[in-house]
Gaussian input, Z-matrix of N, CA and C with variables (Angstrom, degrees):
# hf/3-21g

backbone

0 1
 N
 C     1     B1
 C     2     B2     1     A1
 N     3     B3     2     A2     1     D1
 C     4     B4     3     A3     2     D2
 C     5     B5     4     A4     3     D3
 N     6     B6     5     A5     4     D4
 C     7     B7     6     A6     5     D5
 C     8     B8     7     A7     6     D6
 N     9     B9     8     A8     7     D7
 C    10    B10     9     A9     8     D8
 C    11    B11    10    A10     9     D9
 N    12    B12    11    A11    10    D10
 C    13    B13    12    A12    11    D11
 C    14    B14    13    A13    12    D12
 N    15    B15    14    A14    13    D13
 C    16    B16    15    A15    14    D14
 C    17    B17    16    A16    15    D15
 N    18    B18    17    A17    16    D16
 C    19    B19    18    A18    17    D17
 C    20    B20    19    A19    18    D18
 N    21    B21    20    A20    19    D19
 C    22    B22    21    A21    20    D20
 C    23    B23    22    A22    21    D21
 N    24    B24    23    A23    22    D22
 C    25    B25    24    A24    23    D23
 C    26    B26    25    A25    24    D24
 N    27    B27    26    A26    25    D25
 C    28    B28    27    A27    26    D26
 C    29    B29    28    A28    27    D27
 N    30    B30    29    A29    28    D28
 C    31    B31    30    A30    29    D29
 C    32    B32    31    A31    30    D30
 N    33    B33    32    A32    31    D31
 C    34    B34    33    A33    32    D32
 C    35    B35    34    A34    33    D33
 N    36    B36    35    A35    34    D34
 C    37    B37    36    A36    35    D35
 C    38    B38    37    A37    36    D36
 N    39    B39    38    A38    37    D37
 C    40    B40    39    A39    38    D38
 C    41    B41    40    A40    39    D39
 N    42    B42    41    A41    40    D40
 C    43    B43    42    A42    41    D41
 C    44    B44    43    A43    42    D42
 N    45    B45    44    A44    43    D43
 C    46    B46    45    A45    44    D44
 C    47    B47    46    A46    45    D45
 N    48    B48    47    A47    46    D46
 C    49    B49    48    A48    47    D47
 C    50    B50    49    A49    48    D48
 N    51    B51    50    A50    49    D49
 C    52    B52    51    A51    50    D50
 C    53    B53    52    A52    51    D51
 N    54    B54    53    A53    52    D52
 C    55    B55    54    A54    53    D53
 C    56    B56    55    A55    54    D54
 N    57    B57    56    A56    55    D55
 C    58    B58    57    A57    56    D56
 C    59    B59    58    A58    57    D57
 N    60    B60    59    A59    58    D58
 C    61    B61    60    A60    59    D59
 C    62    B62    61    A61    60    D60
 N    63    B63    62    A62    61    D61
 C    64    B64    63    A63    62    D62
 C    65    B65    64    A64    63    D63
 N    66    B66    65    A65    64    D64
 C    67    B67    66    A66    65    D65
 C    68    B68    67    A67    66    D66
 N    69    B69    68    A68    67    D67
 C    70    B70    69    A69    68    D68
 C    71    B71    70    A70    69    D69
 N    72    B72    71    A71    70    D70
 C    73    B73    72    A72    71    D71
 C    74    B74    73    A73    72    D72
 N    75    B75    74    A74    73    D73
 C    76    B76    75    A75    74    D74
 C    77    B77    76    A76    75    D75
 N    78    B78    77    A77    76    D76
 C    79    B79    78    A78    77    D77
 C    80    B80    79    A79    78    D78
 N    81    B81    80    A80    79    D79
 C    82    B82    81    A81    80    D80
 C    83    B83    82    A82    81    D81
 N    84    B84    83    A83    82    D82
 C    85    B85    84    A84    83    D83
 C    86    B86    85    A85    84    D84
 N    87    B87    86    A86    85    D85
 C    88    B88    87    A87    86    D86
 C    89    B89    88    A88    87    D87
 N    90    B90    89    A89    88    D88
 C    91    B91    90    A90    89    D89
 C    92    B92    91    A91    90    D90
 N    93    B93    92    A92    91    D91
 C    94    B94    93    A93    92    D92
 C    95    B95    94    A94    93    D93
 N    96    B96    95    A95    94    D94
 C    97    B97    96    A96    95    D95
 C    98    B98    97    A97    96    D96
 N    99    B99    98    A98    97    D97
 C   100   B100    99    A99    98    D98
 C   101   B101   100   A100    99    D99
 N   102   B102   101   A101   100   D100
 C   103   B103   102   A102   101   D101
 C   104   B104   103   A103   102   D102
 N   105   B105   104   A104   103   D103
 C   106   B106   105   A105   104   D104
 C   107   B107   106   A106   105   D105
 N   108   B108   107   A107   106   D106
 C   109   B109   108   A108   107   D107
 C   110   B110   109   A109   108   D108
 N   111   B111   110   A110   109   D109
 C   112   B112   111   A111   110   D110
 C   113   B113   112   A112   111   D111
 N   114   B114   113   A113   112   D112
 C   115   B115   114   A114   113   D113
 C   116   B116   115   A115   114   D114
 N   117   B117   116   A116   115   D115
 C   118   B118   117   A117   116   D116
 C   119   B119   118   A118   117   D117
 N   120   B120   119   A119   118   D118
 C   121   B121   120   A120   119   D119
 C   122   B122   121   A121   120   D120
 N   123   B123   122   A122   121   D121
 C   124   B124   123   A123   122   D122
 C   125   B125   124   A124   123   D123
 N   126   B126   125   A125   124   D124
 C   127   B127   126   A126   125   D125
 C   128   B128   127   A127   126   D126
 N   129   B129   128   A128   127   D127
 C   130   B130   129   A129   128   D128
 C   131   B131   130   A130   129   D129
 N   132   B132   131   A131   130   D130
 C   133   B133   132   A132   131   D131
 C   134   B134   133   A133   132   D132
 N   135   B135   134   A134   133   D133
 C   136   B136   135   A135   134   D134
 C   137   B137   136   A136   135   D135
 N   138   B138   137   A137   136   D136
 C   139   B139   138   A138   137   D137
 C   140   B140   139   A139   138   D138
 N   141   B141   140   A140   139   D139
 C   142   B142   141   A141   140   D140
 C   143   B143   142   A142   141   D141
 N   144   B144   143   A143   142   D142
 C   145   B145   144   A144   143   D143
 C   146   B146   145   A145   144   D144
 N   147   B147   146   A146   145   D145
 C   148   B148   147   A147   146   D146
 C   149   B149   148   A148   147   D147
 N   150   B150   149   A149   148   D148
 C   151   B151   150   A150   149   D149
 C   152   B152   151   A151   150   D150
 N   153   B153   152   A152   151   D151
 C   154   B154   153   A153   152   D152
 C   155   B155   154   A154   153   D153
 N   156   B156   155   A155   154   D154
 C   157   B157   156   A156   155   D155
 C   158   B158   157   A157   156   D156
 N   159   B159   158   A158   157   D157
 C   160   B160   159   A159   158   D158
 C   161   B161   160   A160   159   D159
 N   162   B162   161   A161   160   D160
 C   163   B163   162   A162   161   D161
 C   164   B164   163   A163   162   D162
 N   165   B165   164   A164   163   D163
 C   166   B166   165   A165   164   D164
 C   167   B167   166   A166   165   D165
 N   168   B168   167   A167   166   D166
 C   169   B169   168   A168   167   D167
 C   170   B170   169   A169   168   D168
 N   171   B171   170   A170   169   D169
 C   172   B172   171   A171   170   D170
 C   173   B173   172   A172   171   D171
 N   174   B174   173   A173   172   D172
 C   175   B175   174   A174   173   D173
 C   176   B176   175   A175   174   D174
 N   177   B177   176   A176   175   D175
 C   178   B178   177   A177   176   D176
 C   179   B179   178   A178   177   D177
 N   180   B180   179   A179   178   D178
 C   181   B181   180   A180   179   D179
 C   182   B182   181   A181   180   D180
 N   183   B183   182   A182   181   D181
 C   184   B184   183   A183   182   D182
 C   185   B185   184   A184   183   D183
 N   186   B186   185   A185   184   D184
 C   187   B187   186   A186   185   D185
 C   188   B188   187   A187   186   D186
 N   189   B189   188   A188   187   D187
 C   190   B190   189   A189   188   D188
 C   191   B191   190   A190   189   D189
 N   192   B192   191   A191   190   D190
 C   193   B193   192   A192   191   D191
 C   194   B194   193   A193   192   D192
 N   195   B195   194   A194   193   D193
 C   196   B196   195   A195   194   D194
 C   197   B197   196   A196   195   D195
 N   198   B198   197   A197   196   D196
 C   199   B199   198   A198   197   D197
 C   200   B200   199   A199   198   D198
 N   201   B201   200   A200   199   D199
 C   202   B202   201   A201   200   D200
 C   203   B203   202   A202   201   D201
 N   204   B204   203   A203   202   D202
 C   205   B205   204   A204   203   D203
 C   206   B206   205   A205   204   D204
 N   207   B207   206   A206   205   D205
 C   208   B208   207   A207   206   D206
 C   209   B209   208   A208   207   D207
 N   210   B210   209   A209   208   D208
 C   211   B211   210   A210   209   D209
 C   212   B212   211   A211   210   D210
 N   213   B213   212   A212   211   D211
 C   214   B214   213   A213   212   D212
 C   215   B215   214   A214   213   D213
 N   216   B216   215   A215   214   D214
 C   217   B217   216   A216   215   D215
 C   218   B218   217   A217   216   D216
 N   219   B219   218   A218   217   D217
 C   220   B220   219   A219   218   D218
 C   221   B221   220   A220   219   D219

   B1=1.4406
   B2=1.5369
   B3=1.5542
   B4=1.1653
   B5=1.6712
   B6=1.5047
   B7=1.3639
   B8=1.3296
   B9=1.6111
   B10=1.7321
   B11=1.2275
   B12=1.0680
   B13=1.3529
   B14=1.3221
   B15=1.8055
   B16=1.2875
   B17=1.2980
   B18=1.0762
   B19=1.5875
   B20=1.3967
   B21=1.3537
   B22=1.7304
   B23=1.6137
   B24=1.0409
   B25=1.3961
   B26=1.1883
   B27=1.8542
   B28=1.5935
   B29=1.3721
   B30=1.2595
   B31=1.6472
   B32=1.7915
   B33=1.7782
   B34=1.6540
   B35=1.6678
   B36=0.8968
   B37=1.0027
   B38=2.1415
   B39=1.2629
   B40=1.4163
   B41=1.5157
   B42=1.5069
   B43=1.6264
   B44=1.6210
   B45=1.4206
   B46=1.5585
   B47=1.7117
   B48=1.3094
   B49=1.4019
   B50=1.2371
   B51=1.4014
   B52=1.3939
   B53=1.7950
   B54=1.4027
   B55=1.4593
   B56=1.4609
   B57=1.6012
   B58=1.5236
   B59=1.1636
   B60=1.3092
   B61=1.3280
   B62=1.6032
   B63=1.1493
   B64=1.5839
   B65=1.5855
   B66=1.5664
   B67=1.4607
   B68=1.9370
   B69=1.2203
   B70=1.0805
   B71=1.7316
   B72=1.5565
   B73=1.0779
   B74=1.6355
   B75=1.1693
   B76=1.6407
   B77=1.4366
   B78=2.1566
   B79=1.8552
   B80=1.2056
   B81=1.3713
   B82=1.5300
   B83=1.6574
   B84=1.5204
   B85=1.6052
   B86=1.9209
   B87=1.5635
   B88=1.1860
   B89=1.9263
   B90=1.3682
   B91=1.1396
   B92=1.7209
   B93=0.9131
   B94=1.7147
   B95=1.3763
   B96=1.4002
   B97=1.9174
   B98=1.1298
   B99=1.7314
   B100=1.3103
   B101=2.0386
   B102=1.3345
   B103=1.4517
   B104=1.3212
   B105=1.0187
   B106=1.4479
   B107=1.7281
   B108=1.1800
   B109=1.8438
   B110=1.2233
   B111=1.4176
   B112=1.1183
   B113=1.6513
   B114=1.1651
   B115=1.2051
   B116=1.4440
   B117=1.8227
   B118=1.2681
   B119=2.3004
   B120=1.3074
   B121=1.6475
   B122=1.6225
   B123=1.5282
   B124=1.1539
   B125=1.8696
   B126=1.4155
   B127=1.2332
   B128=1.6094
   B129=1.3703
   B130=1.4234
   B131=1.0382
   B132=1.4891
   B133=1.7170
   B134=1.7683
   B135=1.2376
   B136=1.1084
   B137=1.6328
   B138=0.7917
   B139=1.5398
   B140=1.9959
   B141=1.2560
   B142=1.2589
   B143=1.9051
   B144=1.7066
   B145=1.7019
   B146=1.5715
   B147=1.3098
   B148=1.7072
   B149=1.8273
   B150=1.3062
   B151=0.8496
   B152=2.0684
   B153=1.2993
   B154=1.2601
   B155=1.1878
   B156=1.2797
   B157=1.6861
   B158=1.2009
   B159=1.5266
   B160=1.8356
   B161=1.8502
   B162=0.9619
   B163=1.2764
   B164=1.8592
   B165=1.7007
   B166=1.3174
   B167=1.4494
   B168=1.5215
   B169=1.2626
   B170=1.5918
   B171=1.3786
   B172=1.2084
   B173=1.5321
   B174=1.3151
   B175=1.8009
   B176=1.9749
   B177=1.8375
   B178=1.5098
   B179=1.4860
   B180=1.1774
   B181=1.9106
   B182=1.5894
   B183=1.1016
   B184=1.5991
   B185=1.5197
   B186=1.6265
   B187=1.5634
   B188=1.0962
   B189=1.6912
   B190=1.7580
   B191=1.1640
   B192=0.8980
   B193=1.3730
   B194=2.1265
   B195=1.1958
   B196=1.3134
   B197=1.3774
   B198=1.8701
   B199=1.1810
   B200=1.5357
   B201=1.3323
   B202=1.0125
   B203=2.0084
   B204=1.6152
   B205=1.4017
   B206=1.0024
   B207=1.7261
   B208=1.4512
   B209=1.1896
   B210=1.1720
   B211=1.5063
   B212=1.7074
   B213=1.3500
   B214=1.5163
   B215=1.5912
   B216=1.7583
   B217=1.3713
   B218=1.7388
   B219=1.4232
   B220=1.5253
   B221=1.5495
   A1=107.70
   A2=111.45
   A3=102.84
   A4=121.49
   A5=136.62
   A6=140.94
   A7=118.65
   A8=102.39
   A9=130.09
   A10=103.17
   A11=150.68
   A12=142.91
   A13=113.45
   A14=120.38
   A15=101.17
   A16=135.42
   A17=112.68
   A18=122.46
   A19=127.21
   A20=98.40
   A21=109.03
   A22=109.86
   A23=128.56
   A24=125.19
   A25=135.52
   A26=91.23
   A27=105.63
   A28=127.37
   A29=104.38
   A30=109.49
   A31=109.83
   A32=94.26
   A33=94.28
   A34=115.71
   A35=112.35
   A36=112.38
   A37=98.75
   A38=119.80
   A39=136.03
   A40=109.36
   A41=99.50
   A42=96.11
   A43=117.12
   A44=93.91
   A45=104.82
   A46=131.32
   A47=111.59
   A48=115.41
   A49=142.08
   A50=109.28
   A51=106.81
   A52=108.65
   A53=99.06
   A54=102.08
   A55=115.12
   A56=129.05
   A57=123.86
   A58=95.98
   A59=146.23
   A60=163.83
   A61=101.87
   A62=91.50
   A63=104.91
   A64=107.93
   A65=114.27
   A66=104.10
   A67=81.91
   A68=148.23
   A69=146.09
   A70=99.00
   A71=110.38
   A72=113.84
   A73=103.59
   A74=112.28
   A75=97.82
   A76=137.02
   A77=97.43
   A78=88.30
   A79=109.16
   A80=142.56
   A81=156.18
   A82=101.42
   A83=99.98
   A84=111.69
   A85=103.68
   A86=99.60
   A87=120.03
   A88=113.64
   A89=91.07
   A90=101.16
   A91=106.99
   A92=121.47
   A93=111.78
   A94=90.44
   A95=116.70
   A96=111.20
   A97=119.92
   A98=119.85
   A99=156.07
   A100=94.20
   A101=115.12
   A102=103.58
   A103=106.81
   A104=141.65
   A105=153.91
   A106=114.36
   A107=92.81
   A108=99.41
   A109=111.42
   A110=138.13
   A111=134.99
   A112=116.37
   A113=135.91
   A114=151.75
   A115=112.28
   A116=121.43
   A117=131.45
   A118=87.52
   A119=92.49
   A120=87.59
   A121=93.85
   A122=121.14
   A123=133.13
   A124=98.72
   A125=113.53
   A126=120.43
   A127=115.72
   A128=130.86
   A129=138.37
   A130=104.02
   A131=118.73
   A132=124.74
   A133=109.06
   A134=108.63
   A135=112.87
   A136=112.68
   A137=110.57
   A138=128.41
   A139=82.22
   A140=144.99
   A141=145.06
   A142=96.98
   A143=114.92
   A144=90.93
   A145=96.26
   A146=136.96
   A147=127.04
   A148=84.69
   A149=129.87
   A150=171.24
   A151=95.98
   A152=120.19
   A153=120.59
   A154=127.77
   A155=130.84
   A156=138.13
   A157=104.65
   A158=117.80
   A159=107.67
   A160=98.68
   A161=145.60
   A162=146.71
   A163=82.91
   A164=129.10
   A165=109.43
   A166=138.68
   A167=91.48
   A168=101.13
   A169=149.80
   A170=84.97
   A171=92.34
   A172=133.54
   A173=104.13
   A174=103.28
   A175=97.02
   A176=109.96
   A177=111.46
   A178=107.46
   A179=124.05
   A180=112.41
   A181=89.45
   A182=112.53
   A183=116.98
   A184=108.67
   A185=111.42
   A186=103.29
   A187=121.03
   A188=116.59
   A189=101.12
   A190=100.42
   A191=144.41
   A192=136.86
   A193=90.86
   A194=104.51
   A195=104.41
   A196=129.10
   A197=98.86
   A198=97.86
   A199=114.49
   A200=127.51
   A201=145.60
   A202=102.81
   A203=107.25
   A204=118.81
   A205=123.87
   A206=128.33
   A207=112.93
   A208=111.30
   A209=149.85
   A210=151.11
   A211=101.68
   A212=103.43
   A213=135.07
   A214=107.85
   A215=111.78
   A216=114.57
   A217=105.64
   A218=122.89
   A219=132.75
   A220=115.09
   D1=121.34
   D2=-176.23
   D3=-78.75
   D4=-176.73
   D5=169.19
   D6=-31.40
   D7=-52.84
   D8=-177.14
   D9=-80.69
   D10=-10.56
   D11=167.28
   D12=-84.07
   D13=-45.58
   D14=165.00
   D15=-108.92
   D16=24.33
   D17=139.22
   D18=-46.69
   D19=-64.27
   D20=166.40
   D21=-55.45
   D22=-67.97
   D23=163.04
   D24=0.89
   D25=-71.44
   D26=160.54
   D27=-65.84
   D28=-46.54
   D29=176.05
   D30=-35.22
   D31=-53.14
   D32=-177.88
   D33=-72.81
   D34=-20.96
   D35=-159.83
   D36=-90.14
   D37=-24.36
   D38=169.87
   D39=-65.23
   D40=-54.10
   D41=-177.73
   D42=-54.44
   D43=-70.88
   D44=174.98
   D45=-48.16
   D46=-17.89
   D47=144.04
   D48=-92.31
   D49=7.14
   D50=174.24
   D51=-110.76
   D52=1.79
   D53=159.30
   D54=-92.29
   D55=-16.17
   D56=-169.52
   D57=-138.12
   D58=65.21
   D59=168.39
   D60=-110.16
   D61=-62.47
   D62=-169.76
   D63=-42.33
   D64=-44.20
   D65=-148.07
   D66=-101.37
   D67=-23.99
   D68=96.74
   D69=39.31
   D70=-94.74
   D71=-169.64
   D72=-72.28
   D73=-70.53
   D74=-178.88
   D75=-21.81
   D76=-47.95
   D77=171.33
   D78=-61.60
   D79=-37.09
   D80=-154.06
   D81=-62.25
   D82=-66.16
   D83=-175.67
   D84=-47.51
   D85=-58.93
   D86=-158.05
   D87=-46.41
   D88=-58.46
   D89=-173.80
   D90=-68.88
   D91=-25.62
   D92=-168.25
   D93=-81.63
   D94=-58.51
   D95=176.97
   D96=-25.11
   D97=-61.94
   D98=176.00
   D99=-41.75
   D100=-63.54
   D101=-172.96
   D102=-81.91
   D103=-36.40
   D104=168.85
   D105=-31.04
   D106=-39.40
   D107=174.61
   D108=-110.06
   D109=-21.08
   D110=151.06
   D111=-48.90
   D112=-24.86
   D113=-171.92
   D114=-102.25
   D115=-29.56
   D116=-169.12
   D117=-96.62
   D118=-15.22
   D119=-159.12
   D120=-88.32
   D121=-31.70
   D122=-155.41
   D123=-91.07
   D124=-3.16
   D125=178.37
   D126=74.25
   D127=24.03
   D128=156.99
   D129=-25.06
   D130=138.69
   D131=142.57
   D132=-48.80
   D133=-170.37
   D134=-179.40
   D135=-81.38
   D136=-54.88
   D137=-170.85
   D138=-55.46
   D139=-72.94
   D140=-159.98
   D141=-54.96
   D142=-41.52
   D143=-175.56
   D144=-73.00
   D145=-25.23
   D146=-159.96
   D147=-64.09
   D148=-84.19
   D149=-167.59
   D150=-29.97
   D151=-52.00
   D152=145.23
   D153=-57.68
   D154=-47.28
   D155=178.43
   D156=-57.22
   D157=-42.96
   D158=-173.37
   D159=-88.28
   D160=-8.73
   D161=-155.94
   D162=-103.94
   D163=-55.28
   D164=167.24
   D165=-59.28
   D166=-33.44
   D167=149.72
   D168=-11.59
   D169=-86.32
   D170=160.71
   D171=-86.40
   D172=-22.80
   D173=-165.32
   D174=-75.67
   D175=-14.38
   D176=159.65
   D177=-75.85
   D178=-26.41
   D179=177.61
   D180=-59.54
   D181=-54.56
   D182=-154.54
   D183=-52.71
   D184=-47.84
   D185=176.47
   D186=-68.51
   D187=-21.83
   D188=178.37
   D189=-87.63
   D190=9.07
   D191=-172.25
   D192=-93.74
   D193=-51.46
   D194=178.40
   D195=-54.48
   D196=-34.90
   D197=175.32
   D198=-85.33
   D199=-22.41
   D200=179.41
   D201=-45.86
   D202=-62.64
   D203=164.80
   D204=-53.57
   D205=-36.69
   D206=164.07
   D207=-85.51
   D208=19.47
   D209=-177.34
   D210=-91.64
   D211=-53.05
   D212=-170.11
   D213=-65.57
   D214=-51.08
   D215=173.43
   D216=-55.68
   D217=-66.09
   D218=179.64
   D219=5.23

């Protein structure tokens, strides 16, 4: 792959993430917050809010990531 090939690459590949990063992070933040107090509200031990927070955690990586792929297919 030459110089000029991944330049362009990056270029595309820079633009288009700095428009869907954001929401990326937002489902990410959102959802672990979102279970985190549902779990702190529902009166969890400790170990049950950690244990929710990483489970929103991630299952919010997972949707931006999804949406991230259908954004990208479009």
């Amino acid at each position: 792959m030459s110089e000029m090939e991944i330049l362009v690459l990056a270029g595309i590949f820079t633009e288009t993430s700095s428009d869907l990063v954001p929401s990326l992070v937002a489902s990410t933040g959102l959802t672990g917050a979102a279970s985190r107090y549902a779990a702190v509200l529902a009166g969890g031990d400790d170990d049950g809010v950690e244990r929710a927070t990483a489970l929103g955690f991630f299952s919010g990586l997972g949707l931006g990531g999804f949406v991230l792929l259908l954004e990208a297919m479009r």
